[in-house]
N, CA and C atoms as a LAMMPS dump frame, in Angstrom:
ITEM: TIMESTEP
0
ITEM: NUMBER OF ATOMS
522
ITEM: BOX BOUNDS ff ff ff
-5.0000000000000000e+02 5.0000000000000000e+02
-5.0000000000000000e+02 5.0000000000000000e+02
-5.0000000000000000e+02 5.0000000000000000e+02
ITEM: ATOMS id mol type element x y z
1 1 1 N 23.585 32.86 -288.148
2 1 2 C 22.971 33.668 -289.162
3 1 3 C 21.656 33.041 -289.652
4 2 1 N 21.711 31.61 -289.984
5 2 2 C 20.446 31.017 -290.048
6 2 3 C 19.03 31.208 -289.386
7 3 1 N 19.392 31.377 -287.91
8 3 2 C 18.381 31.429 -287.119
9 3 3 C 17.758 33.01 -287.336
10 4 1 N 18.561 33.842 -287.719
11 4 2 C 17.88 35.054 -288.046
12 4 3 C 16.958 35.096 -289.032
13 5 1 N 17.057 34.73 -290.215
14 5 2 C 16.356 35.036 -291.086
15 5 3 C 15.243 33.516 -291.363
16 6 1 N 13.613 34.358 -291.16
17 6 2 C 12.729 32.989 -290.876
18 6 3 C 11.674 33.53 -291.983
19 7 1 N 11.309 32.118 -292.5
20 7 2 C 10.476 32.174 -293.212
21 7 3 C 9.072 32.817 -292.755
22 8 1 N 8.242 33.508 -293.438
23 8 2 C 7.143 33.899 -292.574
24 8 3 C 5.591 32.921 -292.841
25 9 1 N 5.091 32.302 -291.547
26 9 2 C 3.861 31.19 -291.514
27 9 3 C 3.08 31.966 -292.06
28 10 1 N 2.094 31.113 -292.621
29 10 2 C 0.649 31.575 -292.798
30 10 3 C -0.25 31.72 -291.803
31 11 1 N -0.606 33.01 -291.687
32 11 2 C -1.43 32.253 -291.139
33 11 3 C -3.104 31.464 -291.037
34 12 1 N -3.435 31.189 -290.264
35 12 2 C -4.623 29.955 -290.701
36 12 3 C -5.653 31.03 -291.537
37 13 1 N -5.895 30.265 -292.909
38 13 2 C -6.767 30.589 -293.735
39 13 3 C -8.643 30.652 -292.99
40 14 1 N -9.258 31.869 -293.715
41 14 2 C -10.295 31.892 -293.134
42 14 3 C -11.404 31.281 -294.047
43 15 1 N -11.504 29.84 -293.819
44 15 2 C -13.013 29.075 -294.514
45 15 3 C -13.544 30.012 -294.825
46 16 1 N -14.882 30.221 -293.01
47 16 2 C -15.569 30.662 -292.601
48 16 3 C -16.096 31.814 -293.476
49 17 1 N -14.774 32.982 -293.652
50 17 2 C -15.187 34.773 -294.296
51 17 3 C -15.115 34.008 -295.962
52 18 1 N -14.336 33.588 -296.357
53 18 2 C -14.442 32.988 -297.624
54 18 3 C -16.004 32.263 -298.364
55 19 1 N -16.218 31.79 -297.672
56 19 2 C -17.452 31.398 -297.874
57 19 3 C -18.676 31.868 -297.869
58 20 1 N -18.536 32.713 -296.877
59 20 2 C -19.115 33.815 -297.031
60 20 3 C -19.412 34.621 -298.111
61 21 1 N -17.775 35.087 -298.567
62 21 2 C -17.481 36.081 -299.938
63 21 3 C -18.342 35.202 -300.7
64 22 1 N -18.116 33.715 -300.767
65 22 2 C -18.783 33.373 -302.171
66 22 3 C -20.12 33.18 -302.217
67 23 1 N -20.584 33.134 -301.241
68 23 2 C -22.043 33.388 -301.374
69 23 3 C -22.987 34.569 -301.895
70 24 1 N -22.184 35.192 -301.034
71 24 2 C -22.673 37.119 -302.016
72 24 3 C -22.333 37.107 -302.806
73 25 1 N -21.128 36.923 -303.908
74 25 2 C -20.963 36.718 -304.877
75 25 3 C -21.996 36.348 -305.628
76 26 1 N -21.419 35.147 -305.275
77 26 2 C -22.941 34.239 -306.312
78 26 3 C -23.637 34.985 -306.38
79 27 1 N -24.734 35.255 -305.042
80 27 2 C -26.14 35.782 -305.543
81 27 3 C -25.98 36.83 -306.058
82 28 1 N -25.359 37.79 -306.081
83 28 2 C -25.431 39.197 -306.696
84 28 3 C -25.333 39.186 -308.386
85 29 1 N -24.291 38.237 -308.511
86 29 2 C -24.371 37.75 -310.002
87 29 3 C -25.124 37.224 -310.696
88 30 1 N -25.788 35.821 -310
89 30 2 C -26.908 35.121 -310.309
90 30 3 C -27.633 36.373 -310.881
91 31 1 N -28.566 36.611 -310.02
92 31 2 C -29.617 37.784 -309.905
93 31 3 C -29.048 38.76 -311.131
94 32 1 N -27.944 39.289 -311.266
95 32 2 C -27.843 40.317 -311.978
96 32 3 C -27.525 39.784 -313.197
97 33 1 N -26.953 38.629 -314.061
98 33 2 C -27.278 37.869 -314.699
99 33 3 C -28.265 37.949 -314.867
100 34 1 N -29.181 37.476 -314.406
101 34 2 C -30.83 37.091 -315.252
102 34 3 C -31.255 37.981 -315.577
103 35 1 N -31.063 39.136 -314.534
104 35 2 C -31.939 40.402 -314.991
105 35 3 C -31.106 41.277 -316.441
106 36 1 N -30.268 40.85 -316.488
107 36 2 C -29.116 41.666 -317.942
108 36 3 C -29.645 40.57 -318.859
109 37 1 N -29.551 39.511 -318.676
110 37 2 C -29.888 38.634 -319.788
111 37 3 C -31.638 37.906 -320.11
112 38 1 N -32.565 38.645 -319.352
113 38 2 C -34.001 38.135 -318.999
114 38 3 C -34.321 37.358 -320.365
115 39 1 N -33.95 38.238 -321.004
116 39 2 C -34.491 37.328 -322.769
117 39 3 C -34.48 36.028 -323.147
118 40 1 N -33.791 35.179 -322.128
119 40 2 C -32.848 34.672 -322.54
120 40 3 C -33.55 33.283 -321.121
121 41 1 N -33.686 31.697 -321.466
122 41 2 C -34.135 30.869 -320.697
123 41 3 C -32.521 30.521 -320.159
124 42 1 N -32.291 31.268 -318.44
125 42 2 C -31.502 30.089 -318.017
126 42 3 C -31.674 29.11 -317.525
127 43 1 N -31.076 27.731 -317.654
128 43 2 C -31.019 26.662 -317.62
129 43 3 C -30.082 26.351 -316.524
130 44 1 N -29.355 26.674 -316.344
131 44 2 C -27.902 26.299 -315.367
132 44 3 C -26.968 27.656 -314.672
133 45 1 N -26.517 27.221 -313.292
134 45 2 C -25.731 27.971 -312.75
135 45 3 C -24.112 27.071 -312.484
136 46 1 N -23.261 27.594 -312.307
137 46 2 C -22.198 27.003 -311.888
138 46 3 C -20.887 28.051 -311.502
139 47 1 N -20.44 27.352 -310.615
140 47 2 C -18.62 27.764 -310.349
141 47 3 C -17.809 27.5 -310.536
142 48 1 N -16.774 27.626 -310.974
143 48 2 C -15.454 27.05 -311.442
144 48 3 C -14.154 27.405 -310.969
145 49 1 N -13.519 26.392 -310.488
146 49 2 C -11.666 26.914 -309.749
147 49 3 C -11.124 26.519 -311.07
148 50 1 N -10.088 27.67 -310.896
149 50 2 C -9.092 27.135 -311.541
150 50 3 C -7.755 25.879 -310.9
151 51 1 N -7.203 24.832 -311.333
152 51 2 C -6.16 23.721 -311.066
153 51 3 C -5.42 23.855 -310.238
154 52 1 N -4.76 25.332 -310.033
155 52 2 C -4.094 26.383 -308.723
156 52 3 C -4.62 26.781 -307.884
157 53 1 N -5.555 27.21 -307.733
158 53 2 C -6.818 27.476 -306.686
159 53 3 C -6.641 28.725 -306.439
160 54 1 N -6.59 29.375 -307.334
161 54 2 C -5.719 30.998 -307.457
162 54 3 C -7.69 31.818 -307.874
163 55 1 N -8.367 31.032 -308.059
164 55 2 C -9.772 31.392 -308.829
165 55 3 C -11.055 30.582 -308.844
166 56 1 N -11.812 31.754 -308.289
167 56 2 C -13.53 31.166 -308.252
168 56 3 C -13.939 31.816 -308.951
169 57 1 N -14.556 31.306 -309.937
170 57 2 C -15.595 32.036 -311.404
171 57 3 C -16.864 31.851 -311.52
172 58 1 N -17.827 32.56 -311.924
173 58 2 C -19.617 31.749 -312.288
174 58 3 C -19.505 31.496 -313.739
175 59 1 N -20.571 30.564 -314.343
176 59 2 C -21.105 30.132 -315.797
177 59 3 C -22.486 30.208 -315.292
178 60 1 N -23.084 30.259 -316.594
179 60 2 C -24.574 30.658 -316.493
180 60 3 C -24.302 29.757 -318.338
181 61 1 N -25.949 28.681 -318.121
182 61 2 C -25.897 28.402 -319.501
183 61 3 C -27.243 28.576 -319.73
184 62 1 N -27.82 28.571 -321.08
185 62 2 C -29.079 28.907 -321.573
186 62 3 C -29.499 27.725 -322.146
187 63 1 N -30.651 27.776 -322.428
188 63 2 C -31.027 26.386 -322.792
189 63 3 C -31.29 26.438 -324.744
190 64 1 N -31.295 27.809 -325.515
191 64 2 C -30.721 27.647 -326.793
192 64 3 C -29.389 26.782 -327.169
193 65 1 N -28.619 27.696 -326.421
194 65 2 C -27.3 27.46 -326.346
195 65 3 C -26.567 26.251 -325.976
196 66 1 N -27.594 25.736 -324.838
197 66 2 C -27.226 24.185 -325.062
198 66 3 C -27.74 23.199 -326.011
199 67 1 N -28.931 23.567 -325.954
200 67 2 C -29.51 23.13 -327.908
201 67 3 C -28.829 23.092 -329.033
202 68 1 N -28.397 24.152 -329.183
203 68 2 C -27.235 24.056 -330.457
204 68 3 C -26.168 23.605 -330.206
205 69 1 N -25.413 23.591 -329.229
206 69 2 C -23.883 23.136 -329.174
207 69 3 C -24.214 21.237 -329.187
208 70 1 N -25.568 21.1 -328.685
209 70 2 C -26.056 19.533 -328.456
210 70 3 C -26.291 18.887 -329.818
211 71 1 N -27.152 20.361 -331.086
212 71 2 C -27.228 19.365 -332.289
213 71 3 C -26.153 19.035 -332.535
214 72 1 N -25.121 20.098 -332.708
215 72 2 C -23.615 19.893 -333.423
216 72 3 C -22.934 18.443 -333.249
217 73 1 N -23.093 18.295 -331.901
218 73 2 C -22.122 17.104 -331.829
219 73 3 C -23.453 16.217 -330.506
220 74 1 N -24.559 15.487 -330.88
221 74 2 C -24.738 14.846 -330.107
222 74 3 C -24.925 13.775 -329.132
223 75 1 N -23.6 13.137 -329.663
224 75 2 C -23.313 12.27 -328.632
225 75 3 C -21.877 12.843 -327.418
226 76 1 N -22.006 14.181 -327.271
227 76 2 C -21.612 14.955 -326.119
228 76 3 C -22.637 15.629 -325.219
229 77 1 N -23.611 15.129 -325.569
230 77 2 C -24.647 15.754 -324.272
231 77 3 C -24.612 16.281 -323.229
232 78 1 N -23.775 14.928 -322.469
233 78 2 C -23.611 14.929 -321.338
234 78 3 C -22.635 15.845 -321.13
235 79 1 N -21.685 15.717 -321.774
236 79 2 C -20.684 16.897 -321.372
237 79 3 C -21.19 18.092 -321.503
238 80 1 N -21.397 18.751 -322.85
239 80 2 C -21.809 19.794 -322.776
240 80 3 C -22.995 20.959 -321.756
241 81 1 N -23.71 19.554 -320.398
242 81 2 C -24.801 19.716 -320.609
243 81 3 C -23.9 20.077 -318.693
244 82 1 N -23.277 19.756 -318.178
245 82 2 C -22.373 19.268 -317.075
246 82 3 C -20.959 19.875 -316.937
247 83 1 N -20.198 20.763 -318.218
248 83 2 C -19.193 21.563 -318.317
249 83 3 C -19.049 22.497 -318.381
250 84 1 N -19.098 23.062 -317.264
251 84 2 C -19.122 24.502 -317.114
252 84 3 C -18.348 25.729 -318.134
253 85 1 N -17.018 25.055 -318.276
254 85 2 C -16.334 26.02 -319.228
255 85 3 C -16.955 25.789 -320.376
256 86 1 N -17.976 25.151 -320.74
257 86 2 C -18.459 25.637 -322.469
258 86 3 C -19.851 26.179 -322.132
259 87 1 N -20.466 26.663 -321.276
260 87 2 C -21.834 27.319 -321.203
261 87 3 C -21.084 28.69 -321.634
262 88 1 N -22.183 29.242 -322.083
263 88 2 C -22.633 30.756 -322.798
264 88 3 C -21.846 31.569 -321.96
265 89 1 N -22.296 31.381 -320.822
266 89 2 C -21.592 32.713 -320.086
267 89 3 C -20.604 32.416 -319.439
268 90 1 N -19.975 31.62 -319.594
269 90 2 C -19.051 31.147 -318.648
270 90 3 C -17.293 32.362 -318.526
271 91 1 N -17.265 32.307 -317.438
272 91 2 C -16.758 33.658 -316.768
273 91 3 C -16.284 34.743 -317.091
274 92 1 N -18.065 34.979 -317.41
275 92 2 C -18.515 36.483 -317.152
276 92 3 C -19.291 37.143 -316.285
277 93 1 N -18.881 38.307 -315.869
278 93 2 C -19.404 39.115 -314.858
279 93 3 C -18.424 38.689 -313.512
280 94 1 N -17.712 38.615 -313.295
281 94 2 C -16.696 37.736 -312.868
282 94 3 C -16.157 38.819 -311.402
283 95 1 N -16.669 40.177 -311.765
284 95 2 C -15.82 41.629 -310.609
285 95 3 C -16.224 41.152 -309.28
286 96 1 N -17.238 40.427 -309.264
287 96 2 C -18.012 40.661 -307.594
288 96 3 C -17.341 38.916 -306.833
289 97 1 N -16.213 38.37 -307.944
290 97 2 C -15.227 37.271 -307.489
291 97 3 C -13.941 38.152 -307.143
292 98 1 N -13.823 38.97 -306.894
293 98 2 C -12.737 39.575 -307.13
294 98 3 C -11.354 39.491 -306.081
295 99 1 N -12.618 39.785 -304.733
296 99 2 C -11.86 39.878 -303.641
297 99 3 C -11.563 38.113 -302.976
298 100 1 N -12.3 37.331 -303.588
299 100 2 C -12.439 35.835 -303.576
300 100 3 C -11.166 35.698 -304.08
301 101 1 N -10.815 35.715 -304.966
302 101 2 C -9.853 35.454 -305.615
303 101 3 C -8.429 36.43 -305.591
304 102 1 N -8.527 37.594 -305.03
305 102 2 C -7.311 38.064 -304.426
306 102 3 C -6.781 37.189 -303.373
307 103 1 N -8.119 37.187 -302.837
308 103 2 C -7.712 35.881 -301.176
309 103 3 C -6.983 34.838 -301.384
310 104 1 N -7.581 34.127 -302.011
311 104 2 C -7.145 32.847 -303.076
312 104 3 C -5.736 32.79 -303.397
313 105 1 N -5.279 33.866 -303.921
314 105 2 C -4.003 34.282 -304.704
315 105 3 C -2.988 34.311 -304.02
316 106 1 N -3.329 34.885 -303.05
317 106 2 C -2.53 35.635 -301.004
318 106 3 C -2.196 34.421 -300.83
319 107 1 N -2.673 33.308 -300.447
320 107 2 C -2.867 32.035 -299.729
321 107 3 C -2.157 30.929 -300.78
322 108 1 N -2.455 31.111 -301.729
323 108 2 C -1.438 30.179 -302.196
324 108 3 C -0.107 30.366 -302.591
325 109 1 N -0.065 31.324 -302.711
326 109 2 C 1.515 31.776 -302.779
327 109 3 C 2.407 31.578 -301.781
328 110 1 N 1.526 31.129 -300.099
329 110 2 C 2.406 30.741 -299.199
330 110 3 C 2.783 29.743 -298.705
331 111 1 N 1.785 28.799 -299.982
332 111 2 C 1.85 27.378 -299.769
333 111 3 C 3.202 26.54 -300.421
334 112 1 N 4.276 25.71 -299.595
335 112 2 C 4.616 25.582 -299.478
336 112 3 C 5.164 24.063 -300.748
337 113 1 N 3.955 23.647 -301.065
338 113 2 C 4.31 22.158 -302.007
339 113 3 C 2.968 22.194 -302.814
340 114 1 N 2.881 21.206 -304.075
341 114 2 C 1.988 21.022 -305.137
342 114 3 C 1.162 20.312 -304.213
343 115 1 N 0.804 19.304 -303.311
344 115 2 C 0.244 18.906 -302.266
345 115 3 C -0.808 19.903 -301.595
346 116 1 N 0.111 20.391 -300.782
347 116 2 C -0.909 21.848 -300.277
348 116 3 C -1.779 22.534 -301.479
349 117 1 N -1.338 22.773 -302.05
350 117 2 C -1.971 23.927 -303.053
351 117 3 C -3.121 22.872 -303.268
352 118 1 N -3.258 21.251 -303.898
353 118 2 C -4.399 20.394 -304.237
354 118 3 C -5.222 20.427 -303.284
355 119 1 N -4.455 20.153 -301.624
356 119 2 C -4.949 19.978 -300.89
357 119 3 C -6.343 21.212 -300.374
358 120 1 N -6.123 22.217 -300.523
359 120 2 C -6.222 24.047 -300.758
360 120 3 C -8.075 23.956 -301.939
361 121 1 N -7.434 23.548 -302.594
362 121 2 C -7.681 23.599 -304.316
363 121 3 C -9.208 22.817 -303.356
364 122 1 N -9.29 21.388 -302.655
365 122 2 C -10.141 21.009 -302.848
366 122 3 C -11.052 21.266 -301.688
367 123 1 N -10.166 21.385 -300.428
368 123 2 C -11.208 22.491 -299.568
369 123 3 C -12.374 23.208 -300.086
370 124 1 N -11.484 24.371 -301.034
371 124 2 C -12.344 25.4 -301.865
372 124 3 C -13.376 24.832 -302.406
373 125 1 N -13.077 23.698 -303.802
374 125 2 C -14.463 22.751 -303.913
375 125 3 C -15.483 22.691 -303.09
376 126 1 N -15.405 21.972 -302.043
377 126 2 C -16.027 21.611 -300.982
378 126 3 C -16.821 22.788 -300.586
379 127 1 N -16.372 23.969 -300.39
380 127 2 C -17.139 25.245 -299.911
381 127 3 C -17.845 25.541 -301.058
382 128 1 N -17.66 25.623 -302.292
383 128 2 C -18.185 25.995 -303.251
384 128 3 C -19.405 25.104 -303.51
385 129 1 N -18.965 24.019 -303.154
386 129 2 C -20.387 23.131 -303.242
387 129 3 C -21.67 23.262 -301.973
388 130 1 N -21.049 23.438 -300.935
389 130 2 C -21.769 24.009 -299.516
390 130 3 C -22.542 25.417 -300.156
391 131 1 N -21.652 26.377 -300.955
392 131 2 C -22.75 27.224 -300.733
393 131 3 C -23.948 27.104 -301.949
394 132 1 N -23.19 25.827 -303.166
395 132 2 C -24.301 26.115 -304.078
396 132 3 C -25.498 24.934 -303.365
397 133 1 N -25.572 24.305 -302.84
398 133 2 C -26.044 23.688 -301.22
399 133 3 C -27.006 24.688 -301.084
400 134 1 N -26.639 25.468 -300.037
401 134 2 C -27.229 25.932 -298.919
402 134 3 C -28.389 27.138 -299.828
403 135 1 N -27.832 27.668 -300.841
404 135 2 C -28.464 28.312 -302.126
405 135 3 C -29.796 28.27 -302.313
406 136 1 N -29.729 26.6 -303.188
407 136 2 C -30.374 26.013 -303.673
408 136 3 C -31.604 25.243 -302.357
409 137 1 N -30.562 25.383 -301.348
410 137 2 C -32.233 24.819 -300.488
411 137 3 C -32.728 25.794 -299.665
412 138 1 N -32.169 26.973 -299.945
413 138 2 C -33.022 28.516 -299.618
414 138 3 C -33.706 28.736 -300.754
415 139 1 N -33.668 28.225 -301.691
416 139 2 C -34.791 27.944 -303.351
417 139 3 C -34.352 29.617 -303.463
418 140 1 N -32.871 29.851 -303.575
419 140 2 C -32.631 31.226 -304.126
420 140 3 C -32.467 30.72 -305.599
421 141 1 N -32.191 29.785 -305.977
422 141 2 C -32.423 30.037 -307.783
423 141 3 C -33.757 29.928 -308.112
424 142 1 N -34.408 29.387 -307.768
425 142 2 C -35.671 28.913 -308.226
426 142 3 C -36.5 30.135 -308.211
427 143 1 N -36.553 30.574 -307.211
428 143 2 C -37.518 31.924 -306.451
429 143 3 C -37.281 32.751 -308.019
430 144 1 N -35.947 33.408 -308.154
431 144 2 C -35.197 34.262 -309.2
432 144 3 C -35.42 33.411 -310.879
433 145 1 N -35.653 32.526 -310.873
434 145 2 C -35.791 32.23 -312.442
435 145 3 C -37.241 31.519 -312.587
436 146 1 N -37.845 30.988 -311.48
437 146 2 C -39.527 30.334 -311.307
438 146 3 C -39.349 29.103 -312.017
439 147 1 N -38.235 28.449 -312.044
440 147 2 C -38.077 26.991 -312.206
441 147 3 C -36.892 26.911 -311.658
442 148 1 N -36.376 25.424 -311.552
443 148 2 C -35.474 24.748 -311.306
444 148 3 C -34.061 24.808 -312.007
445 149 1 N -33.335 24.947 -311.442
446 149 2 C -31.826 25.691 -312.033
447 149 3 C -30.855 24.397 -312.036
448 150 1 N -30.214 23.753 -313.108
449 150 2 C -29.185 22.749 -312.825
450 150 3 C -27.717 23.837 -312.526
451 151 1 N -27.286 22.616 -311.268
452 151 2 C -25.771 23.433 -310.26
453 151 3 C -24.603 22.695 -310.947
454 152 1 N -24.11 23.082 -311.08
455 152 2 C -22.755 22.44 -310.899
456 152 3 C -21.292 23.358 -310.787
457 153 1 N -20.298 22.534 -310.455
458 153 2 C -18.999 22.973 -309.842
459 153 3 C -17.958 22.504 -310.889
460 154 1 N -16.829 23.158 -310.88
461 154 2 C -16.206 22.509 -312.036
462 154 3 C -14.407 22.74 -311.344
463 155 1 N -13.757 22.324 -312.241
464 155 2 C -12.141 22.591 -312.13
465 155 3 C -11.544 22.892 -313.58
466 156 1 N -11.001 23.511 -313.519
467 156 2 C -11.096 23.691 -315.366
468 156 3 C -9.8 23.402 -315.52
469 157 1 N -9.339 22.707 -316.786
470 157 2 C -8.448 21.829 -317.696
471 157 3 C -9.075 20.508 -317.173
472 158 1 N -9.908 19.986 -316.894
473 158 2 C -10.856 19.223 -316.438
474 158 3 C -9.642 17.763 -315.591
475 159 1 N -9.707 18.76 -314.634
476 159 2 C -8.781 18.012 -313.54
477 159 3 C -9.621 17.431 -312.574
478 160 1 N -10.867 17.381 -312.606
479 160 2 C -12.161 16.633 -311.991
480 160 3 C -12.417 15.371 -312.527
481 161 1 N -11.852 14.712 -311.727
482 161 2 C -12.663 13.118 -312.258
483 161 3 C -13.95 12.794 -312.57
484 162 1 N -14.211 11.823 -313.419
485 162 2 C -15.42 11.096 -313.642
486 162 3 C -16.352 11.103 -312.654
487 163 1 N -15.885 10.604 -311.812
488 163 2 C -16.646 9.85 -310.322
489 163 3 C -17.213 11.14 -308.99
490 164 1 N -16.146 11.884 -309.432
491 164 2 C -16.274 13.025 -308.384
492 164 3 C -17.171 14.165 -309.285
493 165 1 N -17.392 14.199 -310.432
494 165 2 C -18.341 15.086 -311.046
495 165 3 C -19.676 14.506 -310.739
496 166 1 N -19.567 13.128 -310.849
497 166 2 C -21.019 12.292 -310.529
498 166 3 C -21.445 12.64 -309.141
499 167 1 N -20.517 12.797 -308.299
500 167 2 C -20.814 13.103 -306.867
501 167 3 C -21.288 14.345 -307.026
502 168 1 N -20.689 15.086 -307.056
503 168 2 C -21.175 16.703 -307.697
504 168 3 C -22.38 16.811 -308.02
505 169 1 N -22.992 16.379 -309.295
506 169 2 C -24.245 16.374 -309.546
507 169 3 C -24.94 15.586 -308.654
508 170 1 N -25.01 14.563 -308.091
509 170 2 C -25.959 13.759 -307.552
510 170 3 C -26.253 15.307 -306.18
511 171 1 N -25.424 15.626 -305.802
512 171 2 C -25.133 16.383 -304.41
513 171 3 C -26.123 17.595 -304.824
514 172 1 N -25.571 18.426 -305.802
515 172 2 C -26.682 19.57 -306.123
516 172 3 C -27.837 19.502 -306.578
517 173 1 N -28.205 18.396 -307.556
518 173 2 C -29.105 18.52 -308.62
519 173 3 C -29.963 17.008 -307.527
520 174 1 N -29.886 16.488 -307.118
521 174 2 C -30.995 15.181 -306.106
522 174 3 C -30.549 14.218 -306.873
């Protein structure tokens, strides 16, 4: 009776179309971002997974907005300036992640241990940083805002180490 009833494999996840998705993503948002919010100096782009890897999100921060949250408390600079979940916009406009994150959802549900799913979790990183990469040296932010855009990637409940955020920035920003 055992041998009848089988668990069903995954099968192999697609990087490749994923990465893809998040690239159009991005830009469609980017772009449509600035143009909904033109009034407005952005300062920063970013993506964010959620700890499950169930979710890819954008933040967009302004440079008021980091001004003020910087007088309030400023010896958080750095954080504030590098944390995606406290910028202004942070995940909003979020529809054109959608099918990213259905994918996301599919795929981990068939994962098998807390291992996989990290293991999963940081792949995704990795692509997310490739495309804010490949982005940024097609000077698609720059072109769209006529300055220089700070990148960053995030994990939110800030399950990103010290060391690996430093990598992060050094990687996007030079």
């Amino acid at each position: 009776m055992e041998k009848l009833i089988q668990t069903p494999k995954p099968k192999p996840f697609d990087y490749d179309e994923i990465k893809k998705q998040i690239k159009s993503a991005t830009q469609t948002t980017f772009s449509r971002m600035v143009n909904l919010y033109e009034q407005e100096e952005m300062i920063a782009f970013g993506l964010y997974l959620d700890a499950n890897a169930t979710m890819v999100c954008p933040a967009m921060n302004t440079k008021d907005f980091l001004k003020q949250v910087v007088e309030k408390d400023p010896k958080e600079q750095e954080f504030y300036k590098y944390e995606t979940t406290e910028w202004k916009y942070e995940g909003e406009h979020t529809e054109h992640f959608n099918v990213v994150c259905e994918t996301m959802v599919s795929h981990v549900t068939l994962l098998t241990s807390n291992s996989k799913v990290v293991q999963f979790r940081n792949k995704m990183l990795e692509i997310c940083i490739q495309v804010l990469e490949e982005l940024n040296a097609d000077l698609f932010f720059t072109q769209i805002c006529d300055r220089d855009i700070l990148l960053m990637i995030n994990i939110s409940n800030g399950e990103l180490s010290g060391q690996k955020k430093k990598q992060i920035i050094k990687r996007l920003n030079g």
